[in-house]
C-alpha positions as CSV (number, residue, x, y, z in Angstrom):
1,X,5.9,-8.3,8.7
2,X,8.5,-6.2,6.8
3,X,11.8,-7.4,7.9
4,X,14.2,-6.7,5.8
5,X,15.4,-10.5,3.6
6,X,18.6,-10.5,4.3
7,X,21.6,-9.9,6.9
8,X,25.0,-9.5,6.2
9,X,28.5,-8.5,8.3
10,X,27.2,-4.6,7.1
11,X,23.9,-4.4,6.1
12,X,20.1,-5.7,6.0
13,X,19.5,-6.2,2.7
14,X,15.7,-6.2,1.2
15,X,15.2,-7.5,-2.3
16,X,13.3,-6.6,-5.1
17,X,11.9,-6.9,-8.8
18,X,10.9,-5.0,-11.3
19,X,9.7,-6.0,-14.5
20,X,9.4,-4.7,-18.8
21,X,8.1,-1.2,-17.2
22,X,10.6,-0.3,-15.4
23,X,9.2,1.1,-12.4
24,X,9.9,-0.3,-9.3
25,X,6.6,-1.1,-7.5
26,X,7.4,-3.5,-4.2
27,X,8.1,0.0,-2.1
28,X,4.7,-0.2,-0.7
29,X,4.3,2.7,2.0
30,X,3.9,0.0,4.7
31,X,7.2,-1.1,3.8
32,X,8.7,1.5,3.5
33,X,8.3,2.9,6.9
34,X,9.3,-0.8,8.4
35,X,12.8,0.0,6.7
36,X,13.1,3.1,7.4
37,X,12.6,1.6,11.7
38,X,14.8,-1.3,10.4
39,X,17.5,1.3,8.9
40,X,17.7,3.2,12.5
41,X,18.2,-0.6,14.4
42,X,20.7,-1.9,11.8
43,X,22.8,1.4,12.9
44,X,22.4,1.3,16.5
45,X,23.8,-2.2,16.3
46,X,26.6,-1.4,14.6
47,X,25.7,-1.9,10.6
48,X,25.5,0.5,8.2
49,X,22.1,0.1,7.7
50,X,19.4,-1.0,5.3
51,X,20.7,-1.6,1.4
52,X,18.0,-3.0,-1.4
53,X,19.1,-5.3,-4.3
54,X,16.9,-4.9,-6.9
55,X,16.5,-7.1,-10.1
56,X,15.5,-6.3,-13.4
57,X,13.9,-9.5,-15.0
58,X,13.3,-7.7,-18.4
59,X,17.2,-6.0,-18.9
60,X,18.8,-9.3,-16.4
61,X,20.6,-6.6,-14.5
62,X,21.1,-5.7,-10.9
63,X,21.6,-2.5,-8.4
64,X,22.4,-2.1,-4.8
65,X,21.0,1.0,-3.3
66,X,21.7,2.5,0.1
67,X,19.3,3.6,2.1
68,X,19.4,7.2,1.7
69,X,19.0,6.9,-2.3
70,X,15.8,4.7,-1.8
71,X,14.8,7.6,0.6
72,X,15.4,10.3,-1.9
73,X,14.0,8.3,-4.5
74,X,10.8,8.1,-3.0
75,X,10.5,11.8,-2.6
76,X,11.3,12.6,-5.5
77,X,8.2,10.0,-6.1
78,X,5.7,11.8,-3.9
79,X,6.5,15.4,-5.3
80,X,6.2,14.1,-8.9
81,X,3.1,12.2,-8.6
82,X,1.6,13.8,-5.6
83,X,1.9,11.1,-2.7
84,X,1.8,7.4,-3.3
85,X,-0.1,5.2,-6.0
86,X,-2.1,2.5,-5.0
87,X,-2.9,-1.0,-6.6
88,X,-6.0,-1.2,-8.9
89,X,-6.8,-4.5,-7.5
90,X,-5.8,-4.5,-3.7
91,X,-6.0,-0.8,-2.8
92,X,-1.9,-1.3,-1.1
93,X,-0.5,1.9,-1.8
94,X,3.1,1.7,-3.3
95,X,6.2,4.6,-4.2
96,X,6.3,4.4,-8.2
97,X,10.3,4.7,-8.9
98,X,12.0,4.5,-11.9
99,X,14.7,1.9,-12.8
100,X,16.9,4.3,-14.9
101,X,16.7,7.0,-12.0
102,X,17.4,4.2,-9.3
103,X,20.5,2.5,-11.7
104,X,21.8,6.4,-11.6
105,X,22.2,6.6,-7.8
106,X,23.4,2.7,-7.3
107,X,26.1,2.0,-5.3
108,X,26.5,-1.5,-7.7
109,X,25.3,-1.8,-11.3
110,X,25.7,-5.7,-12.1
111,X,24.2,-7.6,-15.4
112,X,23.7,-11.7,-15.7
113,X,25.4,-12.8,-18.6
């Protein structure tokens, strides 16, 4: 269900959006763990693992994040809001993380002029 969207000569890549709030809500736990399986086979076959794109519709710029910063990200997540949030309308519980936080610890910061 959560394979990653992409696969290139280094990584599997998983994209996301995020929006005028600027908190990146598509890290749903579910998710998460899938990536965190799909990190461990991208390595044993050679890649260097699992990388997210993320867009930002509201500033029109881009990061690329490792693997290990998304994992850090989300637990700094969990210790600030106690363990995941979870949608009002579907119950799917998701890793609240900050846009200006995640642009600190890209490997890429890109902008579509």
């Amino acid at each position: 269900k959560h394979m990653p969207d992409f696969i290139t000569t280094t990584h599997l890549v998983e994209v996301c959006g995020l929006g005028r709030d600027g908190i990146l809500k598509s890290i749903k736990v579910s998710k998460y763990e899938a990536l965190k399986l799909w990190d461990k086979i991208a390595k044993q076959l050679g890649l260097l693992g699992v990388c997210v794109f993320v867009w930002n519709s509201n500033t029109r710029q881009f990061i690329v994040l490792n693997w290990k910063a998304i994992v850090d990200e989300v637990a700094y997540s969990k210790r600030k809001h106690g363990g995941p949030l979870a949608f009002e309308n579907d119950g799917n519980e998701y890793y609240p993380l900050d846009w200006e936080r995640l642009k600190d610890k890209a490997q890429l910061v890109g902008a579509w002029d």
